[in-house]
C-alpha positions, 0 to 999 in steps of 0.5 A: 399278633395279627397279619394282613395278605402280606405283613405280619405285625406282632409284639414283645416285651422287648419290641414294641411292634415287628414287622414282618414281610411275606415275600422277604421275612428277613426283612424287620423294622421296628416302631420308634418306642418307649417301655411307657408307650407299649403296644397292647393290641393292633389290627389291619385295616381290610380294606388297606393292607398297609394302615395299622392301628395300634393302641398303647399304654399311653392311652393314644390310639395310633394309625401307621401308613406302613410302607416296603419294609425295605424301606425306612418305616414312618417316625410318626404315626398318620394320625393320634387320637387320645380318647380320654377313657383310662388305659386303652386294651383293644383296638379292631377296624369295621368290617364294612365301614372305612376309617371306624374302629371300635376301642376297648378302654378300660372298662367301656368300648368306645366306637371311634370315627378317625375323621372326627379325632376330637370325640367318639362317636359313642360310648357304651355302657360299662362293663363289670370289669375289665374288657377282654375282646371286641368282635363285630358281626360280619355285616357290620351291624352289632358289635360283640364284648367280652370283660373279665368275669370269672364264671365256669366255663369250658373253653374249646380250641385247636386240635394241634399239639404245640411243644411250645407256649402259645402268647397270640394266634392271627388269622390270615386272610383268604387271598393268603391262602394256597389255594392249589393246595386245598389249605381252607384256613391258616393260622400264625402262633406267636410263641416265645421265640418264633411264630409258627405258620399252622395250614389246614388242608382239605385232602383232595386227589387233584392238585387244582382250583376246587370251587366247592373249597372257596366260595367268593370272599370280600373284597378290599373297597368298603361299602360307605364312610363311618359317618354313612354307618352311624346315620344308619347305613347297612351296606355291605362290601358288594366288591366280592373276590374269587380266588381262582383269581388269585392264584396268581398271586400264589406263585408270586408270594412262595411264602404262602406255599409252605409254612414256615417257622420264623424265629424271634429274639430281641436283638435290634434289626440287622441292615439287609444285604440285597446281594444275600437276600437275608439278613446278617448274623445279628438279625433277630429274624433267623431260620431255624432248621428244617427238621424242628420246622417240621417238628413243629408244623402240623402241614406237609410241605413236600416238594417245595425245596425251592420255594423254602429256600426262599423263606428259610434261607439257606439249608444244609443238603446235610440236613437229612444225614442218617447215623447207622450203628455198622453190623455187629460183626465189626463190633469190639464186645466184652470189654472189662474194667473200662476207667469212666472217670477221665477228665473232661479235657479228654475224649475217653478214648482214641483211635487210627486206622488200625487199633484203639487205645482204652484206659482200664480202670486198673492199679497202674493206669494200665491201657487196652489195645484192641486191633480194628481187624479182630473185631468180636468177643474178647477173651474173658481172660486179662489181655495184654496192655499197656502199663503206664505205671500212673493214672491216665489223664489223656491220650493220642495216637500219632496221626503219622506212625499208627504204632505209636501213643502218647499218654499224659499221666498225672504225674505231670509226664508224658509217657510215648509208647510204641505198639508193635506190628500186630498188636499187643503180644505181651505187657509193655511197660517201658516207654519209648519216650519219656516227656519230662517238664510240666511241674503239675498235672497234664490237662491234654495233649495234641499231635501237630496236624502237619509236622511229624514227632511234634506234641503239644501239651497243657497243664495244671501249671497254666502252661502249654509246652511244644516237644519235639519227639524226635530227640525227646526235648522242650522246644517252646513255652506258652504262657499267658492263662490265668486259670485252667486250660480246657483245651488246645487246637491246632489250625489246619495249617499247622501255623496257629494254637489256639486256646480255650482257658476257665478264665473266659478268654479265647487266645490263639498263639503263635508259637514260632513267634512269641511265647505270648497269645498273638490274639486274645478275645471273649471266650464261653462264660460258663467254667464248665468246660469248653473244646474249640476246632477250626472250620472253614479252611481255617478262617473261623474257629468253632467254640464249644461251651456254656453260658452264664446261665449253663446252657449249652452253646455253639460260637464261631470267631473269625480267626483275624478278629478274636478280641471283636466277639462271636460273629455267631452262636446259636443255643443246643439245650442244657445239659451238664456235660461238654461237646465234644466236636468233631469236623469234616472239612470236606463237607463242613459237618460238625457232629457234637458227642458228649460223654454220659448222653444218647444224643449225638448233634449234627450242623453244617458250618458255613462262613456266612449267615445262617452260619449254623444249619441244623441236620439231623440228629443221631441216638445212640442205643445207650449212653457214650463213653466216648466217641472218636473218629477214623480218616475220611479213607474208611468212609464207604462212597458208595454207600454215600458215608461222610464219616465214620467213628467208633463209640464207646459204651460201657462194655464194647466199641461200635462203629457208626457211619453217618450216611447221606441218604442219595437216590442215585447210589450207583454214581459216585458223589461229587458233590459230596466228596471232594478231593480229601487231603492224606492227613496219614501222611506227614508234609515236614518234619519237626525240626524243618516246622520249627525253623520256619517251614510251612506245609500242607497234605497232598490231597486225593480223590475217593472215586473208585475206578469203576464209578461214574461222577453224578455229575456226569449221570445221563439226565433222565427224563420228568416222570409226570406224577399226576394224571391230567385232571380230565382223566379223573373227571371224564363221565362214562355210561352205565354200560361202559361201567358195566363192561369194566366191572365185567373186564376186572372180574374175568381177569381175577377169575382167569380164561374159561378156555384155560386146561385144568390142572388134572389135564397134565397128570400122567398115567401108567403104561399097561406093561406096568399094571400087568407085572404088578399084578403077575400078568393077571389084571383081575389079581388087583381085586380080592375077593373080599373086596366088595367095596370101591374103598377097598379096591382103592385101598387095594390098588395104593399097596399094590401100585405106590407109584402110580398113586394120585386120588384122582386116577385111582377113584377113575379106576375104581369107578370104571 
């Protein structure tokens, strides 16, 4: 990897040469190449910035007249010399000299005048073996090597912890550099999937130029040709830069303010959407979260947000979200003989508004049913449950009526139960409906989002079946899987099913019109298990799964275009349980949960490039056993919740609220929520969707009355967080020292003329003293007493009010 004042050029195995471009990093082209050519070493001229040398396995040294890499860059080099030595490893441009480069081949560096292709200018003595690195002195005037000895040594480099391995480091010149931040040097790390810019930064109080921090640097003329240097010439480049100068040039290129990281693949390059100012999805040059930027780079780079929008591109205003365990007063505590063992296809769990259902691991697939307004200590006693008579395999509440609740049975039923008001009183064990019909064991089930007593199911049998609840009946078949069902989502608009099956397809139904898949496309490779939602307002759908190699992975497919592939994806780790996500559609959030983890994954999905933004990720205290989430309704808006769910661990059920972190909480958040649609309210009925009737929820506002849109907040006006420069740097006297050392020692000790503390106390009247001592003062003092210890002893027995050791000791005395 090496990098100029503008581009950074660097290789892999797949890429022969990148480059990338300071003020557009979305920018990237690569040189015509082939896997005989490969590209071993390169450098930048310093005395042009868009000439680069670069040397290659095909024993060619090569120099590019690079251009904008808006543009198309040149199919053929500017120049080609073939010096004939064997495998060529190193190529580095004179620092004083135009148009010398000193060339590592093989076993002998070569010193080479582009002007002169034919022949070097010399050839120096061979080294023992292989050469590693060449390095000029500064002046030109010797030339430094290093060949492949083994010899004991120790080898001293950069204090910064990398949780990456490092495949090449440049050095960025000086003009680069941000200045007005005291960054004294900076370094880009090439690793295996990104290139990570490290700052180093000089702490100062003031934010200006520091002349003591930047001495003159080089300039870009050189100071004679290669043929003047090898006649004997020793002149140095006089051209000498300050960089107060440039600072300039800093304000332009935003790149240089704040490091970033600048992700690598090896996918070949996207065209650039002038419009967008980034690439496409298929770009190899993406951005990844802010959070892992930060993580990685060792510089600060706050208030920059703007400035890194612009090298980053987009980023969620999720990005800092803050999942929170509620208080454990809400909390559902003691929960006995939980069943851990539902298949995957099911959340574990699920929840409404009001009550939570629980499978217990008991003879009868017996469920709990826990009421969300009783929260504390259950009884150690046996509870009140549902008997389903058969293993459960999953379970739903109906989003419309929160009293009622599917269950599917291994037994290839469905069993629907109605709870009454107020919860569980005594065992239930006859259900409302009973759903007969699949011939093998039920996967899942889902409630249609829209129409009220409409169900779908899938099962071991490859087969989706629609019922409608109102008359306990069949109503549709889909077919079309070849292998088992991993699970089913509706659209928003209640339209559309889609289907994730272990046969790696994807296939999206629509049931009103055929019993067959309307679109079907690639799906997730791995047979693991996958789960699907749709996002943007229906147009994409969002795939949870894994890939060939088991590695866990997000994949968006535009609902018009399933059979074309993933227009997107983006890897999360590797881990042997399914995502389970869950989506805002108000604020585009996904949070990924899986069961048997502590870590809880957050993005924001967007419908164009990045697609996928990282946030901030929520742990868990202890491994979940599910997690399930409540209406946008029990969202608390002043305290700026996006979500709240319920997660289930082994012995009791947590409410967590996933918090944006706001300055201005006393205003509602508009930008936050928007209008939310009553997804607790039905739009129709099964029977009018089934003859055709479409419709969507009616959608209300979370403002409370008494709040304020932020949008409407009255502008306050700039706080100013640093002094001007001359207040720091003013000179003062002695004297004026003196003084102000004086002024700050009187205010710590207080004023002379202040009372003291005895001044307030208050005395006795004498009518006090002479009934305490029956009208006779001298009474107080015993006879015995011959000392002032004693008189003052005397005096506390006879008079306990009046008992302050101030005023007695003055008695005393007198």
């Amino acid at each position: 990897i090496k990098a100029s004042s503008k581009l950074v050029a660097f290789t892999t195995e797949q890429m022969p040469v990148t480059l990338i471009h300071y003020l557009n990093l979305f920018s990237i082209r690569f040189f015509p190449s082939s896997p005989s050519d490969l590209v071993t070493d390169m450098d930048f001229s310093p005395f042009d910035e868009s000439l680069l040398a670069t040397c290659s396995g095909d024993e060619t040294v090569k120099l590019w007249r690079l251009c904008d890499p808006e543009l198309q860059q040149p199919s053929s080099p500017l120049l080609t010399v073939r010096p004939g030595q064997g495998k060529l490893e190193l190529v580095l441009f004179h620092p004083t000299s135009s148009g010398l480069l000193a060339v590592g081949a093989n076993k002998s560096p070569l010193i080479w005048d582009t002007c002169r292709q034919e022949t070097p200018l010399a050839v120096l003595e061979q080294h023992g073996d292989q050469l590693q690195s060449l390095s000029w002195k500064q002046d030109g005037s010797l030339l430094a090597s290093s060949c492949k000895v083994l010899t004991p040594g120790c080898v001293y480099g950069l204090h910064c912890l990398m949780d990456t391995s490092t495949r090449g480091v440049a050095m960025v010149p000086k003009v680069a550099l941000d200045v007005l931040s005291c960054e004294v040097m900076r370094v880009l790390q090439l690793t295996d999937s990104c290139i990570v810019p490290i700052g180093y930064q000089v702490p100062r109080k003031v934010q200006e130029f520091h002349e003591d921090l930047y001495p003159d640097t080089v300039g870009t003329t050189p100071a004679m040709s290669a043929e003047e240097w090898w006649k004997g010439g020793n002149k140095q480049v006089k051209d000498l830069r300050s960089l107060h100068k440039e600072v300039d040039i800093v304000s332009v290129c935003p790149s240089i303010k704040a490091p970033c990281l600048y992700q690598v693949t090896s996918h070949p390059a996207a065209p650039q959407d002038p419009a967008r100012g980034c690439s496409t999805s298929s770009s190899p040059l993406s951005t990844p979260s802010s959070s892992a930027a930060a993580s990685r780079s060792p510089s600060s780079t706050s208030g920059l947000s703007s400035e890194l929008s612009l090298i980053q591109g987009p980023t969620s205003k999720f990005r800092h979200i803050q999942g929170a365990v509620t208080h454990r007063d809400t909390h559902i505590t003691n929960l006995r003989g939980l069943n851990l063992t539902t298949p995957g296809e099911s959340d574990g769990f699920c929840v409404n508004r009001h009550r939570v259902a629980v499978p217990l691991a008991i003879s009868g697939g017996q469920i709990a049913i826990c009421e969300r307004s009783q929260p504390g200590r259950l009884p150690d006693t046996a509870l009140p449950t549902i008997q389903n008579s058969v293993n459960v395999v999953d379970l739903s509440w109906d989003p419309f009526d929160a009293h009622r609740l599917a269950v599917a049975g291994d037994d290839a039923k469905i069993r629907v139960w109605q709870v009454p008001k107020g919860g569980l009183k005594d065992t239930l064990t006859e259900p409302e409906v009973l759903l007969q019909g699949h011939t093998e064991k039920i996967y899942s089930i889902a409630f249609h989002p829209l129409a009220s007593g409409l169900l779908a199911s899938s099962s071991y049998d490859l087969t989706v079946r629609l019922w409608n609840l109102e008359n306990g009946e069949q109503v549709n078949l889909l077919t079309g899987h070849e292998d088992q069902i991993f699970c089913m989502a509706w659209s928003p608009d209640g339209k559309l099913l889609a289907t994730l099956s272990k046969d790696g397809k994807v296939r999206i139904y629509d049931p009103r019109k055929s019993t067959a898949p309307v679109q079907e496309g690639p799906g997730p490779e791995g047979h693991r298990g996958a789960r699907a939602v749709w996002v943007c307002e229906g147009k994409y759908l969002l795939v949870s799964g894994f890939d060939s190699r088991s590695e866990r992975k997000l994949s968006l497919y535009s609902a018009d275009s399933v059979s074309s592939g993933a227009v997107a994806s983006t890897d999360i780790d590797t881990s042997p349980s399914t995502l389970i996500p869950f989506y805002d559609p108000d604020t585009g959030v996904v949070i990924l949960s899986a069961k048997g983890e502590t870590r809880v994954h957050i993005y924001e999905i967007v419908p164009e490039d990045p697609y996928f933004m990282e946030c901030s990720s929520f742990n868990s205290p202890e491994p979940l056993k599910g997690f399930a989430f409540l209406p946008k309704s029990e969202c608390n808006v002043r305290d700026v919740e996006i979500a709240v769910g319920l997660m289930l661990t082994k012995a009791a059920i947590e409410p967590v609220a996933f918090k944006v972190p706001r300055v201005k909480k006393e205003f509602f958040q508009d930008d936050v929520y928007t209008d939310t649609a009553v997804c607790w309210e039905p739009a129709l009925t099964a029977s009018a969707w089934l003859s055709g009737s479409n419709g969507q929820h009616k959608k209300i506002s979370l403002k409370p009355k008494d709040m304020t849109p932020v949008s409407e907040a009255p502008k306050e006006a700039p706080v100013r967080k640093y002094l001007p420069s001359s207040v720091y740097l003013e000179e003062k006297t002695d004297e004026q020292k003196k003084e102000e050392l004086l002024s700050a020692m009187v205010a710590k000790l207080g004023n002379i003329d202040d009372p003291l503390p005895q001044d307030s106390f208050e005395g006795v009247d004498e009518d006090e003293w002479v009934s305490g001592c029956d009208g006779n003062p001298d009474a107080i003092l015993d006879p015995g007493a011959n000392s002032r210890e004693q008189i003052y002893t005397r005096v506390q027995e006879l008079h306990p009010r009046t008992s302050h050791p101030l005023w007695h000791k003055e008695y005393c005395t007198m």
